[in-house]
C-alpha positions in Angstrom: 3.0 24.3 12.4 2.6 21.9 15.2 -0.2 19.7 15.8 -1.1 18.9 19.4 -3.7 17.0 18.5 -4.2 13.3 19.5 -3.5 11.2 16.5 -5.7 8.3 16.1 -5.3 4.5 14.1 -5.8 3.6 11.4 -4.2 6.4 10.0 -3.7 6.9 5.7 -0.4 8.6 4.9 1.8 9.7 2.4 5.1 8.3 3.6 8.5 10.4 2.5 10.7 8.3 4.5 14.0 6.3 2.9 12.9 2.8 3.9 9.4 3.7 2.3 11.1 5.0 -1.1 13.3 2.1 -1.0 10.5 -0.7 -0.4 8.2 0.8 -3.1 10.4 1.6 -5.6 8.3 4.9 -5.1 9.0 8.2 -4.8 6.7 8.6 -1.9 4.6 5.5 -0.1 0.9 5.7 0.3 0.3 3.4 3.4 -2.1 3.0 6.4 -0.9 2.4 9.5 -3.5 0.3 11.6 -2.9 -1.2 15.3 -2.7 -4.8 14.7 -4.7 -5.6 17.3 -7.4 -4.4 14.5 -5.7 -5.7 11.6 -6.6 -9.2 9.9 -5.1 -10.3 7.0 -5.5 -12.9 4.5 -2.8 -14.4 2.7 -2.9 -17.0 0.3 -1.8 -20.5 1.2 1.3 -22.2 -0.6 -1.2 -24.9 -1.5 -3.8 -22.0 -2.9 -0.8 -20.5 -4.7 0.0 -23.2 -7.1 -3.9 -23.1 -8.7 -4.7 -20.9 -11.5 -8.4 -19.4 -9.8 -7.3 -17.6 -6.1 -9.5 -18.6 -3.7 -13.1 -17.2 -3.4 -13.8 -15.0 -0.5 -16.0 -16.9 1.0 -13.1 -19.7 1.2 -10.6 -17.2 2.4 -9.3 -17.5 6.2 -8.8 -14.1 8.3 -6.1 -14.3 10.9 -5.3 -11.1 13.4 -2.5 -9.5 12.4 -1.0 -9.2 16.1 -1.7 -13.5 16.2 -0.5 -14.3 12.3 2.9 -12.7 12.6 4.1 -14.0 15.8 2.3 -17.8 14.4 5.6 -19.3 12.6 3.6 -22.5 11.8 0.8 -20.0 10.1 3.4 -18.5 8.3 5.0 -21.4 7.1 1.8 -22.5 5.1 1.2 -18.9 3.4 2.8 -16.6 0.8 4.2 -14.4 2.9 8.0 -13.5 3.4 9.8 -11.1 5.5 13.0 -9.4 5.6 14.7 -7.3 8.5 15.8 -4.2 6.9 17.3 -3.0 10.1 16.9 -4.3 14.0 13.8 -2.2 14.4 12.1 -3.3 11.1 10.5 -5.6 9.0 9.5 -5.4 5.6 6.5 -7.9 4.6 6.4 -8.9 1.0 5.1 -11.6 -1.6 7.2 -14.1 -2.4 5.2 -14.9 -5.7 5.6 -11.4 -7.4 7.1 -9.3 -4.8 5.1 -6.6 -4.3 5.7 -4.8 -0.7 2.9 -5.6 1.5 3.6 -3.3 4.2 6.1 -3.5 7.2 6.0 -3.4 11.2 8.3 -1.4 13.4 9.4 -2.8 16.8 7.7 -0.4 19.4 10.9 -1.1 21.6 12.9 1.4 19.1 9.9 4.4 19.2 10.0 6.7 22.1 7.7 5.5 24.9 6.5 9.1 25.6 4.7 8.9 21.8 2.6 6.1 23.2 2.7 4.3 19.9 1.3 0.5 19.6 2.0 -2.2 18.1 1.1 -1.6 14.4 1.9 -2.7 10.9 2.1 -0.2 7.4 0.0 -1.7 5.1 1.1 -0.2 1.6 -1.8 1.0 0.3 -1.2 -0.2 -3.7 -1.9 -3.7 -2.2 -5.4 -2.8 -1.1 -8.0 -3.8 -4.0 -9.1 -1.6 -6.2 -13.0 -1.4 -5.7 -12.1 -0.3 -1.8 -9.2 2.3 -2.6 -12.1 4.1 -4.7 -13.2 5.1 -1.5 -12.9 8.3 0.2 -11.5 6.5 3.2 -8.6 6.0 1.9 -7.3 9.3 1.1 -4.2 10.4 2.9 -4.7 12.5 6.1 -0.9 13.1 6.6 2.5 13.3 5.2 4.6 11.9 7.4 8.6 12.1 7.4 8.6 15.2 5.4 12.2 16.1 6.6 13.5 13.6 4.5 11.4 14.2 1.4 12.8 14.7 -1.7 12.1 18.7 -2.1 10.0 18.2 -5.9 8.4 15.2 -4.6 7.4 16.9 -1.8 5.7 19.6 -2.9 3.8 17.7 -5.6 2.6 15.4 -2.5 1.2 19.2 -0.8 0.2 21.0 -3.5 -0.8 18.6 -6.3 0.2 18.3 -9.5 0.0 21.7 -10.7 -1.2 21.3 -14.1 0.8 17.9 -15.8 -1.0 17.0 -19.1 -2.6 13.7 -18.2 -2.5 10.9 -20.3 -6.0 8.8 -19.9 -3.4 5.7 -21.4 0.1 5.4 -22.7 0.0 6.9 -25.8 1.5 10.2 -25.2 -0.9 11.5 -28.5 -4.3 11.7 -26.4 -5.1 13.8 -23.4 -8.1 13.5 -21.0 -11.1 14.2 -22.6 -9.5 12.3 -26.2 -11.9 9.7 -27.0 -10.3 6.3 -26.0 -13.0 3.8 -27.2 -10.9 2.1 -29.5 -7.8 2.0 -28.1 -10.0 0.1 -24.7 -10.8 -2.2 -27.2 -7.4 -2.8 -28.5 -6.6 -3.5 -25.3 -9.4 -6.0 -24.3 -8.2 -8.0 -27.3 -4.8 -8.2 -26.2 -5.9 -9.5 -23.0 -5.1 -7.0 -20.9 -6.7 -6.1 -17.3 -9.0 -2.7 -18.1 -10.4 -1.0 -14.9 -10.0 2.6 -15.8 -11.8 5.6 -14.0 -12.0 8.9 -16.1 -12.6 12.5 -14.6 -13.3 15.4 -16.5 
């Protein structure tokens, strides 16, 4: 099927590519691809870093992506680092705990005739949690299909096809088990509980 359809920014995806895989550690990325003319981003400051408490939102500074990654004094002053995975692009990461933050592609290496802009992959496991509840942010498109990994690809089109879902780790429960103690269990041991169960 082709689509001669005008494709639009920002634009969710499930990305099948190599350099995706690789930067993950996934088997397919979730990312959004926004111009960065559009794109702000926030990152914390080297001086923010070494505190305990991150900094309240209110207290957090915005910069445009398209001025923040050309701004080497900016980037000197943030948690941010880079690294050139090839001449045409650059993967963005955290140099704190090293999740992949997203990457940009140099337009110069894209064929003029696809009238693509400047833009930047955000990966979208770094987007918080409370906004990737939202609809929004469900993919529209698989993109680099070609190179897909056949199972992982057809998982990514046709779902999972009927896996037995664990609600936690323990392999014993299923969805619909009653959890209630074992949430507790886990609040006690200090861990991070934000949990969303379907039926």
């Amino acid at each position: 099927m082709k689509s001669t359809e005008d494709v639009r920014l920002p634009l969710s995806t499930v990305c099948h590519c190599n350099s995706c895989r690789e930067t993950t550690g996934q088997l397919a990325a979730f990312g959004v691809a926004f111009e960065k003319a559009h794109l702000e981003l926030s990152f914390v400051t080297k001086t923010e870093a070494k505190s305990d408490a991150p900094p309240l939102e209110k207290d957090r500074q915005w910069v445009a992506a398209a001025t923040l990654l050309q701004d080497e004094k900016l980037l000197e002053e943030r948690c941010v680092s880079f690294y050139d995975s090839s001449v045409r692009r650059r993967k963005i990461f955290c140099p704190r705990c090293g999740v992949s933050i997203g990457h940009t592609t140099d337009t110069r290496s894209i064929p003029a005739e696809w009238g693509w802009p400047e833009a930047m992959a955000v990966m979208t496991p770094t987007i918080d949690r409370e906004f990737l509840a939202s609809d929004w942010w469900v993919p529209e498109r698989a993109t680099w299909t070609a190179c897909g990994i056949p199972w992982v690809r057809n998982q990514a089109r046709s779902g999972l096809g009927g896996l037995i879902e664990h609600p936690l780790a323990f392999r014993d429960k299923v969805m619909g088990d009653d959890i209630g103690a074992d949430l507790e269990l886990l609040k006690i041991l200090g861990e991070s509980i934000d949990i969303s169960i379907f039926r």
